[in-house]
Biopython code that builds the backbone (N, CA, C, O; Angstrom):
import numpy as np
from Bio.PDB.StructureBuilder import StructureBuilder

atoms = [
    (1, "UNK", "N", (166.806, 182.465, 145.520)),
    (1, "UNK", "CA", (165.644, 183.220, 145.095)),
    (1, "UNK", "C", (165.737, 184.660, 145.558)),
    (1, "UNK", "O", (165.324, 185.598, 144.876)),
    (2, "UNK", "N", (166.343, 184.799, 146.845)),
    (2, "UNK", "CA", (166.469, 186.199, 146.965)),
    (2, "UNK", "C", (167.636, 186.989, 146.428)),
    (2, "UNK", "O", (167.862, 188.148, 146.774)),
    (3, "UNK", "N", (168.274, 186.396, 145.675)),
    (3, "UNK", "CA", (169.249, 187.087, 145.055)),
    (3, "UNK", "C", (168.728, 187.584, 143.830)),
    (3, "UNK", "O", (169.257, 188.597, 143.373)),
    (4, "UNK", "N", (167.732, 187.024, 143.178)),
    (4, "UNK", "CA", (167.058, 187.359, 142.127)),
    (4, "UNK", "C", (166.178, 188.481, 142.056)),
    (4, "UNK", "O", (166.337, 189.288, 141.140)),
    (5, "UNK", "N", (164.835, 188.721, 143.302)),
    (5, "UNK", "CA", (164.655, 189.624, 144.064)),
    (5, "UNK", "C", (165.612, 190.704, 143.656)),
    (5, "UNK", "O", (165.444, 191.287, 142.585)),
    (6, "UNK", "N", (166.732, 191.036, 144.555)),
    (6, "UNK", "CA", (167.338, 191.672, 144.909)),
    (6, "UNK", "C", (167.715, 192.227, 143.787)),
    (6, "UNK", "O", (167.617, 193.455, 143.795)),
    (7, "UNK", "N", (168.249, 191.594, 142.491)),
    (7, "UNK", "CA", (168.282, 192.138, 141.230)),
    (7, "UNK", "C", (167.427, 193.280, 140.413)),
    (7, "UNK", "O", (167.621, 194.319, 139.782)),
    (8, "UNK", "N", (165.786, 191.962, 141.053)),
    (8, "UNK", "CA", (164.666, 192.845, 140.258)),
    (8, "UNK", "C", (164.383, 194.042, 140.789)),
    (8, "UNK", "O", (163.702, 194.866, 140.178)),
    (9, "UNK", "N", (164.905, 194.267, 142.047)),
    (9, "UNK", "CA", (164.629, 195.685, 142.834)),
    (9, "UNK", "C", (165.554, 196.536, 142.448)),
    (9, "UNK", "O", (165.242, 197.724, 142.376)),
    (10, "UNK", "N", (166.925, 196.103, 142.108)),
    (10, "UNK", "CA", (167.838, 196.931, 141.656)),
    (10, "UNK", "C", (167.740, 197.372, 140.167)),
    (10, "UNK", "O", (168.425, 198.271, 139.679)),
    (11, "UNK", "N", (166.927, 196.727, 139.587)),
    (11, "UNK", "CA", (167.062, 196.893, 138.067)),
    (11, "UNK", "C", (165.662, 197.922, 137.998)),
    (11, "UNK", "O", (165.521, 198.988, 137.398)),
    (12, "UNK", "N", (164.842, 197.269, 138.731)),
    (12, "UNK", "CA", (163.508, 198.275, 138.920)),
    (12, "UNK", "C", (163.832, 199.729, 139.339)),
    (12, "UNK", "O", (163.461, 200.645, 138.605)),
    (13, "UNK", "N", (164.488, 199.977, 140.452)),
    (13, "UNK", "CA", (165.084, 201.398, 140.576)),
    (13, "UNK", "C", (166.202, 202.071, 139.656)),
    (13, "UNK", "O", (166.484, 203.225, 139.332)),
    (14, "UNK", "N", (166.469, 201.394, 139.517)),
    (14, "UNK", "CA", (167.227, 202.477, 138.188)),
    (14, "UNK", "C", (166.592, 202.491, 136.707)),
    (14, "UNK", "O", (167.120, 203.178, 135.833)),
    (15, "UNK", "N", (165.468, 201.730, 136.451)),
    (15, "UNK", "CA", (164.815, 201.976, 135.260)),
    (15, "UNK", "C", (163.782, 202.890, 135.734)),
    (15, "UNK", "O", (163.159, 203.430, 134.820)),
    (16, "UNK", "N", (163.324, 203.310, 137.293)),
    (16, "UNK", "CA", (162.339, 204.369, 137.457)),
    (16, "UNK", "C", (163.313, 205.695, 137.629)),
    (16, "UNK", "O", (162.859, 206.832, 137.494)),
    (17, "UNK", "N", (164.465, 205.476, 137.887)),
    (17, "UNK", "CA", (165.161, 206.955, 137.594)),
    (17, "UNK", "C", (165.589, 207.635, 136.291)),
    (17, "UNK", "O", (165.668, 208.857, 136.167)),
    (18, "UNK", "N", (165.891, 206.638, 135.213)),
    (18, "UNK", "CA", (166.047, 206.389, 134.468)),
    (18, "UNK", "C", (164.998, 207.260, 133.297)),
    (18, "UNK", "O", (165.193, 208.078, 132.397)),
    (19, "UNK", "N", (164.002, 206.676, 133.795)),
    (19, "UNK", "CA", (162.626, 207.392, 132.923)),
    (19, "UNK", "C", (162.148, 208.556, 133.483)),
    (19, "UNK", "O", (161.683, 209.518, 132.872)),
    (20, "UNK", "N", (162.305, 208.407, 134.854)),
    (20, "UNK", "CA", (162.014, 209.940, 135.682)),
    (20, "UNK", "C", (163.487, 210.988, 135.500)),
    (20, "UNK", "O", (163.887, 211.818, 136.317)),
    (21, "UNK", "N", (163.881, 210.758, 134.642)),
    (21, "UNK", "CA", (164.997, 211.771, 134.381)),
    (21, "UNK", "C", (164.547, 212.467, 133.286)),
    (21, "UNK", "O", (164.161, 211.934, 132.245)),
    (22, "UNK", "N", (164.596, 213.842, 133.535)),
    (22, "UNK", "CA", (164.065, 214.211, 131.922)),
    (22, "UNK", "C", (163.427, 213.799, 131.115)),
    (22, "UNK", "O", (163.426, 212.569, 131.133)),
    (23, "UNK", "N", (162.418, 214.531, 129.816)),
    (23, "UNK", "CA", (161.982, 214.247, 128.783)),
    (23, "UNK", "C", (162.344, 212.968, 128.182)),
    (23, "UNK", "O", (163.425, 212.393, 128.054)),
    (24, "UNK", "N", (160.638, 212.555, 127.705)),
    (24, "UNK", "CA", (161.068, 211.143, 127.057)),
    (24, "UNK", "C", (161.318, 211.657, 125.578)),
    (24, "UNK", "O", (160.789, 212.725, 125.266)),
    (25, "UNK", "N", (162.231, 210.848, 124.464)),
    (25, "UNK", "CA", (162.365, 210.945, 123.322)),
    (25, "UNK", "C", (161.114, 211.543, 122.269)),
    (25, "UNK", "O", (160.056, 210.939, 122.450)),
    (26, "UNK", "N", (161.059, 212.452, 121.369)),
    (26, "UNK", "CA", (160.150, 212.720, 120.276)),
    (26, "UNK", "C", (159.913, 211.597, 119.342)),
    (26, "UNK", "O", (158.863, 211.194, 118.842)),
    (27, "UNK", "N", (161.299, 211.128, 119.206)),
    (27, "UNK", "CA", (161.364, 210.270, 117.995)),
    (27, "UNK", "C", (162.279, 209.447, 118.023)),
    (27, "UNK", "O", (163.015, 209.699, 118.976)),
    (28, "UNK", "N", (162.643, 208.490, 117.393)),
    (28, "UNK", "CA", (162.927, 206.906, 117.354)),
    (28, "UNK", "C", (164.598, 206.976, 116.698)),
    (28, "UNK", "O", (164.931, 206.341, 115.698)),
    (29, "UNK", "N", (165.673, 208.010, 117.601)),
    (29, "UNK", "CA", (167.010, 207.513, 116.224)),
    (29, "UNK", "C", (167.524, 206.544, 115.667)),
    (29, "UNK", "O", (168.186, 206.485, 114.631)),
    (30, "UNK", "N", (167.056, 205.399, 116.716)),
    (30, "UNK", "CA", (167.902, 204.352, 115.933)),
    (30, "UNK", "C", (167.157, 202.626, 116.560)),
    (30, "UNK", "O", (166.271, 202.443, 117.395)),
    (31, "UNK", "N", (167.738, 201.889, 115.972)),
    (31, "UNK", "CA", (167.383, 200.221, 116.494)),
    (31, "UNK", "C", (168.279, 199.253, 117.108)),
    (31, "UNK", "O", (169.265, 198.917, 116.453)),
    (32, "UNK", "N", (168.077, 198.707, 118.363)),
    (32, "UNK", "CA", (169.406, 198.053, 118.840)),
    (32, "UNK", "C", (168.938, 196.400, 119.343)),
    (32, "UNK", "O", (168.528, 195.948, 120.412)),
    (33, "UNK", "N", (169.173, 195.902, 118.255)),
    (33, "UNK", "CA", (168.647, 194.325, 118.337)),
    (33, "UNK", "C", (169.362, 193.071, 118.993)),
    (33, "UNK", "O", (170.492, 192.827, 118.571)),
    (34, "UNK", "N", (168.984, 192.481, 119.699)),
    (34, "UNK", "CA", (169.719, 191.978, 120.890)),
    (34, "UNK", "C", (168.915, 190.025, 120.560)),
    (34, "UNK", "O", (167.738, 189.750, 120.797)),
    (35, "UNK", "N", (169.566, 189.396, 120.211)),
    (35, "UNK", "CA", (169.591, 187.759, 120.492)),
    (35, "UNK", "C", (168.716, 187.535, 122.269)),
    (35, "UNK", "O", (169.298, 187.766, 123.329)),
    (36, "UNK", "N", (167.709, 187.200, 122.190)),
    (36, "UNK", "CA", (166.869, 186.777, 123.420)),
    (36, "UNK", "C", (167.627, 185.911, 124.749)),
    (36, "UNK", "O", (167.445, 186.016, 125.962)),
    (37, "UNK", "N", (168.496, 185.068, 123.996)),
    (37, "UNK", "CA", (169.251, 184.189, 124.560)),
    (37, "UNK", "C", (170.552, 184.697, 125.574)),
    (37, "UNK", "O", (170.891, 184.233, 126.662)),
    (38, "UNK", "N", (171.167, 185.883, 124.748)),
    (38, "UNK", "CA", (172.185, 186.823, 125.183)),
    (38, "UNK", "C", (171.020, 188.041, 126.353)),
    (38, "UNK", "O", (171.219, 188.235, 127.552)),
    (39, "UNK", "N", (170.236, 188.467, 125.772)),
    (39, "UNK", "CA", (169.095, 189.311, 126.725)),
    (39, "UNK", "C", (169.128, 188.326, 127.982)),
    (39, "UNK", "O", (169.789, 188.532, 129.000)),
    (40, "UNK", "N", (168.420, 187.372, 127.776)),
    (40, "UNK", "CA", (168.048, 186.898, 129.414)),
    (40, "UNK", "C", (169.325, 186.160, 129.946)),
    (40, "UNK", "O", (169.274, 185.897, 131.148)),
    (41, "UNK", "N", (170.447, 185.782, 129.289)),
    (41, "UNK", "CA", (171.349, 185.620, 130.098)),
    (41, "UNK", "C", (172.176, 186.709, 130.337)),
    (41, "UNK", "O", (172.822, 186.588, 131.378)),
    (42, "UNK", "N", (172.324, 187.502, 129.855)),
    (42, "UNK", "CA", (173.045, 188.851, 130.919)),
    (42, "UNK", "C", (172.175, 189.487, 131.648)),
    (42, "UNK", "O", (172.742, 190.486, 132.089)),
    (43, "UNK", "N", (170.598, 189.411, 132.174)),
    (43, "UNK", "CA", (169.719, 189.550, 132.985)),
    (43, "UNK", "C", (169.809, 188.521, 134.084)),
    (43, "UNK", "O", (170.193, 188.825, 135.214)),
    (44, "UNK", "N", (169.492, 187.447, 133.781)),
    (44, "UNK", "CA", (169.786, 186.567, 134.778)),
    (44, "UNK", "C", (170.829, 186.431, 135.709)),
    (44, "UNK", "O", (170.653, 186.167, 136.899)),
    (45, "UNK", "N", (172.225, 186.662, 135.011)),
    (45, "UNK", "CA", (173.185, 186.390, 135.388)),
    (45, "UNK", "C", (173.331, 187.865, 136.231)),
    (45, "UNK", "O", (174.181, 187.927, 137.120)),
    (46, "UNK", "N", (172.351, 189.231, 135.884)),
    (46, "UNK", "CA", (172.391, 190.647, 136.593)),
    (46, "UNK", "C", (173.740, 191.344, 136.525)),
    (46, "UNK", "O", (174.346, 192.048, 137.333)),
    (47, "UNK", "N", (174.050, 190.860, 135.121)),
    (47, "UNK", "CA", (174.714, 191.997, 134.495)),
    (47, "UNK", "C", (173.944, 193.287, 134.517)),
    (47, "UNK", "O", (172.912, 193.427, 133.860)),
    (48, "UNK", "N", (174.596, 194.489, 135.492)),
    (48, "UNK", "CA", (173.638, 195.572, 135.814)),
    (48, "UNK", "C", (174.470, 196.682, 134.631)),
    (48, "UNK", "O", (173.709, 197.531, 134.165)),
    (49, "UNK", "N", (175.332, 196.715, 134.332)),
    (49, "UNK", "CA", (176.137, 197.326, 133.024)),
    (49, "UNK", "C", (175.255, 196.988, 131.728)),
    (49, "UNK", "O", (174.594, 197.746, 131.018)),
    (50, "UNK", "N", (175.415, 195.898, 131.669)),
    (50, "UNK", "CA", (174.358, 195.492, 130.208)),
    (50, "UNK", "C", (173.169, 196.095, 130.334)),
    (50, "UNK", "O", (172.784, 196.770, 129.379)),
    (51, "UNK", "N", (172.191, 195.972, 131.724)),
    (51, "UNK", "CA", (171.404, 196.274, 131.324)),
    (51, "UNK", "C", (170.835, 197.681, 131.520)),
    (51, "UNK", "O", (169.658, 197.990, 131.335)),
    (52, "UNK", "N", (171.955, 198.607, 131.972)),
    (52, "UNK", "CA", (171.383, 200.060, 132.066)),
    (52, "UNK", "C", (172.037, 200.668, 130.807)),
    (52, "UNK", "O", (171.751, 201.838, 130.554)),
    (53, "UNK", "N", (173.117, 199.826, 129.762)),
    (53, "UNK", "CA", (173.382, 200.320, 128.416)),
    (53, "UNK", "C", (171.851, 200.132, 127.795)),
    (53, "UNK", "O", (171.336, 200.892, 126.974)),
    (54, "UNK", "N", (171.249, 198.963, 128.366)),
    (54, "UNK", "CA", (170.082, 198.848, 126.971)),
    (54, "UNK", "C", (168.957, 199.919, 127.685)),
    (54, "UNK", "O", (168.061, 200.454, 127.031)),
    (55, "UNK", "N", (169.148, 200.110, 128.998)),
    (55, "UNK", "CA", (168.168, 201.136, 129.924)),
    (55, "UNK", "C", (168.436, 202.622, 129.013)),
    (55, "UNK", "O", (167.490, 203.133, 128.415)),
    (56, "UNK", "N", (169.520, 203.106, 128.990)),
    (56, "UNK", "CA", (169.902, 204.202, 128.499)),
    (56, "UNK", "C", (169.540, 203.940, 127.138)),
    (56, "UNK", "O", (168.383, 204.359, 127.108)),
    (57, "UNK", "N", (169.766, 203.574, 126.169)),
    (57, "UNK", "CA", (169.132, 203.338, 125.231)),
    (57, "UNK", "C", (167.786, 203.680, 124.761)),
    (57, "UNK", "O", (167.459, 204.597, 124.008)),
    (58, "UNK", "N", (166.947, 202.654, 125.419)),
    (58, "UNK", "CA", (165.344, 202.969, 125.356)),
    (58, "UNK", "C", (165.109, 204.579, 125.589)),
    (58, "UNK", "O", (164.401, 205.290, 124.875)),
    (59, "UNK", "N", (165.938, 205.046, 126.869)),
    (59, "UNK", "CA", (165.438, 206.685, 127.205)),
    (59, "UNK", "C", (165.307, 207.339, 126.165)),
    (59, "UNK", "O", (164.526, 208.221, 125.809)),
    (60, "UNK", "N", (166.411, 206.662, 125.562)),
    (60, "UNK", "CA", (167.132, 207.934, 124.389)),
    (60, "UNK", "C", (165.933, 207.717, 123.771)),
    (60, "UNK", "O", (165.388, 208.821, 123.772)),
    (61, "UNK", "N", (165.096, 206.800, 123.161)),
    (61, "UNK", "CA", (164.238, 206.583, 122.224)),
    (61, "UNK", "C", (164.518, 205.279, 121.132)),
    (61, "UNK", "O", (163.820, 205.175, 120.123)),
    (62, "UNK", "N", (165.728, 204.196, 121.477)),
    (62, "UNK", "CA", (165.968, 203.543, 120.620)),
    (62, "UNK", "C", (164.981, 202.616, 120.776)),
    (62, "UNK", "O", (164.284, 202.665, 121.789)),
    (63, "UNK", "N", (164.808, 201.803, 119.968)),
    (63, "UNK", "CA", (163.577, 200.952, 119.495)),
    (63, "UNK", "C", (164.338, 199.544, 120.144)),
    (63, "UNK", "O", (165.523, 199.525, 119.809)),
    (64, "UNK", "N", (163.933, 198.342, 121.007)),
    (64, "UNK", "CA", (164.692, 197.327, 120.845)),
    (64, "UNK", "C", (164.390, 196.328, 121.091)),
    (64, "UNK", "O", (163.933, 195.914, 122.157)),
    (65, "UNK", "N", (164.697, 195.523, 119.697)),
    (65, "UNK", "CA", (164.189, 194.097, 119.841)),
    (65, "UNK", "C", (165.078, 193.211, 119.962)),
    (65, "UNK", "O", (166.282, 193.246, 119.710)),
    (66, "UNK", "N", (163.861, 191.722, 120.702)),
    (66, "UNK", "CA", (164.527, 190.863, 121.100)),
    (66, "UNK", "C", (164.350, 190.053, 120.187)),
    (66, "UNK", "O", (163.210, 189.604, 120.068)),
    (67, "UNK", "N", (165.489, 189.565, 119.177)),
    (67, "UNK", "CA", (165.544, 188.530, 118.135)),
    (67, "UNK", "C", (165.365, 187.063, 118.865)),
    (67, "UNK", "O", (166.097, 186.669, 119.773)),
    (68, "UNK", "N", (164.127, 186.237, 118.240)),
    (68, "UNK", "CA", (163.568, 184.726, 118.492)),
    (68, "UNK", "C", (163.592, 184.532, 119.936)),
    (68, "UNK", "O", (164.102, 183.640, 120.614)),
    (69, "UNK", "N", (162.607, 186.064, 120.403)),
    (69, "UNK", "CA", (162.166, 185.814, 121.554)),
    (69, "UNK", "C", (160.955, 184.968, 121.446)),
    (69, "UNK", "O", (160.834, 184.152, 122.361)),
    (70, "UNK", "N", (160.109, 184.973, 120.616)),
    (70, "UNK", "CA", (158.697, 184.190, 120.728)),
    (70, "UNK", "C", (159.147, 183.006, 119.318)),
    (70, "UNK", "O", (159.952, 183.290, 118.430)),
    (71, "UNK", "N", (158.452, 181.792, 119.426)),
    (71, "UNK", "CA", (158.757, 181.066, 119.115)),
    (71, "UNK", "C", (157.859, 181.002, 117.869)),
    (71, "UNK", "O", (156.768, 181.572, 117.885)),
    (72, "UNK", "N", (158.404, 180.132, 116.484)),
    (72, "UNK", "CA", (157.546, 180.404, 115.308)),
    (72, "UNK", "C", (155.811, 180.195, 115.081)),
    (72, "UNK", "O", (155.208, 180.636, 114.103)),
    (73, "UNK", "N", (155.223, 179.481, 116.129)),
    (73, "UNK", "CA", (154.279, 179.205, 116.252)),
    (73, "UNK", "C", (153.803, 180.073, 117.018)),
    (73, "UNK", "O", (152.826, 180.670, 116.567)),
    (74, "UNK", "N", (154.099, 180.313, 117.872)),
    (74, "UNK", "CA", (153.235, 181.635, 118.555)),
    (74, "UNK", "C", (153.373, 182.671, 117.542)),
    (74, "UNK", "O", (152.238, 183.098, 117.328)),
    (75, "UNK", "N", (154.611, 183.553, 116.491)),
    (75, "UNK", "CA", (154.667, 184.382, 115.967)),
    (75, "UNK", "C", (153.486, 184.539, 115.124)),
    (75, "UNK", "O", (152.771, 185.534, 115.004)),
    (76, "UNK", "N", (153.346, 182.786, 114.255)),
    (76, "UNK", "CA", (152.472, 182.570, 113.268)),
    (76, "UNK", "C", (151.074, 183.097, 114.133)),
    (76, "UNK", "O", (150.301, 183.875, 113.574)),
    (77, "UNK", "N", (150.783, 182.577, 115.654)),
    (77, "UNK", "CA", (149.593, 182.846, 115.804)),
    (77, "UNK", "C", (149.189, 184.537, 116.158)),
    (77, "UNK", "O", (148.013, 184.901, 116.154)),
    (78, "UNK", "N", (150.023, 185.233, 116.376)),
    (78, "UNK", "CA", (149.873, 186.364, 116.560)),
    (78, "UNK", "C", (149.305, 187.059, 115.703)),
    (78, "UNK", "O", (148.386, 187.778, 116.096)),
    (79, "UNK", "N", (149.814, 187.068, 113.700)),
    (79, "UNK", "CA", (150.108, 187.411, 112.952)),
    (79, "UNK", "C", (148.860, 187.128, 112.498)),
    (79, "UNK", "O", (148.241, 188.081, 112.025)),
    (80, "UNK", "N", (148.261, 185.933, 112.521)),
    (80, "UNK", "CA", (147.323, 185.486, 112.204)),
    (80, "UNK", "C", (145.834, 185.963, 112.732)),
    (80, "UNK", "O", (144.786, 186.202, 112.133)),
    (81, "UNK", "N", (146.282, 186.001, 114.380)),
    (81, "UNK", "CA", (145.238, 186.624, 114.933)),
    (81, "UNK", "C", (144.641, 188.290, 115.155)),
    (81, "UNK", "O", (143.526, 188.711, 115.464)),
    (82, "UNK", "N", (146.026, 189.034, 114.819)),
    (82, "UNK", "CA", (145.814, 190.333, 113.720)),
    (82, "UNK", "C", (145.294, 190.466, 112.901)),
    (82, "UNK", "O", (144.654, 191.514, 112.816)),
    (83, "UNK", "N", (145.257, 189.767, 112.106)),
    (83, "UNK", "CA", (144.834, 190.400, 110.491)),
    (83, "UNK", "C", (143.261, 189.655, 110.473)),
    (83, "UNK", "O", (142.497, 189.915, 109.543)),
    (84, "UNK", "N", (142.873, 188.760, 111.524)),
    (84, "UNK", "CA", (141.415, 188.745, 111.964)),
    (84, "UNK", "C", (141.075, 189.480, 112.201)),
    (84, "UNK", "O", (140.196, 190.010, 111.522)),
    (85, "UNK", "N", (141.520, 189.993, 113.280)),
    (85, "UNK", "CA", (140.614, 190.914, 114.206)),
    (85, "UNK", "C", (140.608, 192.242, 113.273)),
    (85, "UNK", "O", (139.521, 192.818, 113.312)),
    (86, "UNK", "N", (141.646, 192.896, 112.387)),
    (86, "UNK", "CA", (141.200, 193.711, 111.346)),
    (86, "UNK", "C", (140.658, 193.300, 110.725)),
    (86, "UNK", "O", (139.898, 194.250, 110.538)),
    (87, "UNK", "N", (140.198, 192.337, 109.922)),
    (87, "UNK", "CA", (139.158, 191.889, 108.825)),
    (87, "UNK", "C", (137.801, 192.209, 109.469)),
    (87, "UNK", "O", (136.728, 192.473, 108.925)),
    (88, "UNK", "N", (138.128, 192.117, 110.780)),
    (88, "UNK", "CA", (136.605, 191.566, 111.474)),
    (88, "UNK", "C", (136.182, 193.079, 111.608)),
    (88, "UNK", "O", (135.019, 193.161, 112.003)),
    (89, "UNK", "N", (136.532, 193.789, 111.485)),
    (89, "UNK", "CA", (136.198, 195.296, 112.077)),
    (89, "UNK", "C", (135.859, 196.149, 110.661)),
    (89, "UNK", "O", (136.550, 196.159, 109.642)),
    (90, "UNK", "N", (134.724, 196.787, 110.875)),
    (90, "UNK", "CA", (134.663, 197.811, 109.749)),
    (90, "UNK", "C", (135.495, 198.983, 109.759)),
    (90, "UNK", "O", (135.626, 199.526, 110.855)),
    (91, "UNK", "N", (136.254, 199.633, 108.486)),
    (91, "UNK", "CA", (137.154, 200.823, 108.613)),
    (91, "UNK", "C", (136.236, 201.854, 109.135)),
    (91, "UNK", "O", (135.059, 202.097, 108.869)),
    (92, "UNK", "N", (136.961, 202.320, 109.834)),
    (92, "UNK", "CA", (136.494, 203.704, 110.601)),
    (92, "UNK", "C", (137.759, 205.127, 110.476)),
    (92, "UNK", "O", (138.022, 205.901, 111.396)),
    (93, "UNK", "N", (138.194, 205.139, 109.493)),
    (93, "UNK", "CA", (138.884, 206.112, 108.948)),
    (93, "UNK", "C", (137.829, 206.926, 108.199)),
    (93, "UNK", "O", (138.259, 208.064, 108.385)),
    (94, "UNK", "N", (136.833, 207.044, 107.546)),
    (94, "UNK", "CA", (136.112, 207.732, 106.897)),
    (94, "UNK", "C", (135.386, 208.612, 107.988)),
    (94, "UNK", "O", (134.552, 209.452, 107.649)),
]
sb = StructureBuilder()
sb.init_structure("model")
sb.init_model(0)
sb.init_chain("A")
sb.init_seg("    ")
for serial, (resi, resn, name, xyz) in enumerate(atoms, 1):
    if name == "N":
        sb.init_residue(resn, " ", resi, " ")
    sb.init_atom(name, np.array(xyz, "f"), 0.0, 1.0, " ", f" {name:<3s}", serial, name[0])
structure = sb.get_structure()
């Protein structure tokens, strides 16, 4: 357990230098989509290379998702529970 720790502190400090380095991005160049399965096992395992490529990344402004991180039933309920909560609301653009 404390090796895990020890990860999250290491991964935590270099994603606060990381962002405390210079200007954040204006705009979005690109998308870098990553399998959930491959994400948390090169996290787990504290691949610290993997994860300051995807660290550097985000700075830059890339967008990145984790493919069949949430499961189809939660997706469905998300999706679902959006387009409530807009129905439910009067437009306030006018």
């Amino acid at each position: 357990m404390g090796n895990k720790f020890g990860r999250v502190i290491e991964f935590t400090s270099f994603w606060n230098e990381v962002v405390s380095s210079g200007e954040m991005p204006s705009r979005c160049p690109g998308v870098t989509s990553v399998q959930y399965e491959e994400f948390a096992r090169e996290i787990n395992e504290g691949n610290f290379d993997y994860f300051a490529s995807l660290a550097e990344k985000l700075k830059l402004g890339h967008v990145l998702i984790l493919k069949e991180a949430l499961s189809k039933n939660i997706t469905e309920k998300i999706k679902s529970e959006t387009v409530n909560f807009w129905n439910s609301r009067p437009s306030e653009f006018f």
